[in-house]
C-alpha positions in Angstrom: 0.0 0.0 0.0 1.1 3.4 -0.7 -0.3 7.0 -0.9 -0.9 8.8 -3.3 -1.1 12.7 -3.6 -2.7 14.2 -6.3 -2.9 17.5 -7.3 -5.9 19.2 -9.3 -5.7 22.6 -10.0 -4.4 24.3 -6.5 -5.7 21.3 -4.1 -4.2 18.2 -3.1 -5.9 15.1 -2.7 -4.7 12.0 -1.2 -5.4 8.4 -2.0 -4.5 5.3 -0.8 -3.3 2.6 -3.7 -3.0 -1.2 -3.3 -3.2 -3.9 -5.2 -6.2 -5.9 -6.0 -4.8 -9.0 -8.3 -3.4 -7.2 -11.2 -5.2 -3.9 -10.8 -4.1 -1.5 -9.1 -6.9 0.3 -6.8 -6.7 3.9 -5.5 -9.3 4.8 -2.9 -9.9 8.4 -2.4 -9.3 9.8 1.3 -10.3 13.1 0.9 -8.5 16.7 0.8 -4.9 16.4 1.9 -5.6 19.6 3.9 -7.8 17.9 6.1 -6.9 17.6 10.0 -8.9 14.2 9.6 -7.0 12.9 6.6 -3.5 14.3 8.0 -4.2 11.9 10.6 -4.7 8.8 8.4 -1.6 9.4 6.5 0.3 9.7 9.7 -1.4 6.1 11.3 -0.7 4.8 7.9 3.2 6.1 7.7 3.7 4.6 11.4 2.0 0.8 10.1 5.2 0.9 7.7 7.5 0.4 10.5 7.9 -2.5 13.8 6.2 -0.9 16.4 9.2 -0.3 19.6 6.8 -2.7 21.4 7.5 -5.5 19.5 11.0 -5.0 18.8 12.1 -7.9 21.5 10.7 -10.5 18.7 13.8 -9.0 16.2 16.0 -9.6 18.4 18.7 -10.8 15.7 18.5 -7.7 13.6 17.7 -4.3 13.7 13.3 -3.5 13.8 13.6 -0.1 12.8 14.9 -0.5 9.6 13.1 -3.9 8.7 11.1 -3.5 5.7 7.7 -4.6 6.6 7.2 -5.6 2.7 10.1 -7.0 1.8 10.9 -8.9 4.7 6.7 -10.2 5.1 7.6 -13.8 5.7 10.3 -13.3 8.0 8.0 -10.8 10.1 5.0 -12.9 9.9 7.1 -16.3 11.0 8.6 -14.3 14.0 5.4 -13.3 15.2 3.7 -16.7 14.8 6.4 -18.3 16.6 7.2 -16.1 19.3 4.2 -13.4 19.8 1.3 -13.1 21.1 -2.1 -11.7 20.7 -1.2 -8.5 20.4 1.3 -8.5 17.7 -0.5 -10.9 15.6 -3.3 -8.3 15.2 -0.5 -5.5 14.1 0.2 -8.0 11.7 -3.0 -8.5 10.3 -3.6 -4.9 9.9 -0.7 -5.5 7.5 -0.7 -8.4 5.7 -4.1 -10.0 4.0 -5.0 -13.0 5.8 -4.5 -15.4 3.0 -0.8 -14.3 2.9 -1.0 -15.4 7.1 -2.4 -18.6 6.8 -0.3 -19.4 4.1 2.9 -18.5 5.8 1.5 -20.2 8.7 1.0 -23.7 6.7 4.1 -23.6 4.6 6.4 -21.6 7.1 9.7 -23.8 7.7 10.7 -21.5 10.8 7.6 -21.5 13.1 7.0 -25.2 15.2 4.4 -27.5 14.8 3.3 -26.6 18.4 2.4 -23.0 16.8 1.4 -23.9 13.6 -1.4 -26.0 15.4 -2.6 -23.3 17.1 -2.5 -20.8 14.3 -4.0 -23.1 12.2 -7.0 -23.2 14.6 -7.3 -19.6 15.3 -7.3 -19.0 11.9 -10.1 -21.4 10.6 -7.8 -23.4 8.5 -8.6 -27.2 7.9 -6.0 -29.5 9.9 -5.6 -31.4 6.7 -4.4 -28.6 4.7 -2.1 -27.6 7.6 -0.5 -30.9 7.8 -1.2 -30.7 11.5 -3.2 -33.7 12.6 -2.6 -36.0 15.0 
């Protein structure tokens, strides 16, 4: 996801763009002037960093310069593995949930005690997850 800023005449206006398959999808936010949509781009600028709460589950490089995209199936393994509640909801807010469970089934760093219970939490059928018994 990134932001766009687009300028019509003398205004700015700020979209958010993602991708949605092969298209690419700009949602409008509003007028960049806003207080309300000033606030959004700053909540969204923060998400592309490892919050300093969870920085004890990187403990083998540095968080604050991990790239959240690059680096998805590092982060989500980590967290799977090692976190808790808490940072496996920052990490949905990031990542799609496919891209979770997926990581979760196929992911060669995270145990099969975790998998198990990521698999459950997430819905996913125990035969797909390789998990049963």
């Amino acid at each position: 996801m990134s932001v766009v800023i687009k300028t019509v005449g003398s205004r700015k206006y700020a979209y958010l763009a993602y991708r949605s398959g092969k298209k690419v999808v700009q949602k409008y936010l509003g007028a960049a002037s806003s207080p309300a949509v000033a606030a959004k781009l700053k909540k969204l600028e923060a998400e592309k960093k490892v919050p300093k709460r969870f920085y004890f589950l990187f403990w083998d490089v540095e968080p604050a310069e991990l790239n959240l995209q690059r680096y998805a199936r590092y982060i989500i393994e980590r967290v799977l593995e090692a976190g808790g509640l808490d940072a496996f909801l920052w990490i949905q807010n990031i990542y799609p949930t496919n891209l979770i469970a997926e990581i979760c089934l196929t992911g060669r760093k995270i145990s099969r005690k975790s998998k198990n219970f990521w698999s459950i939490w997430l819905n996913l059928e125990q035969e797909e997850s390789g998990c049963a018994s």
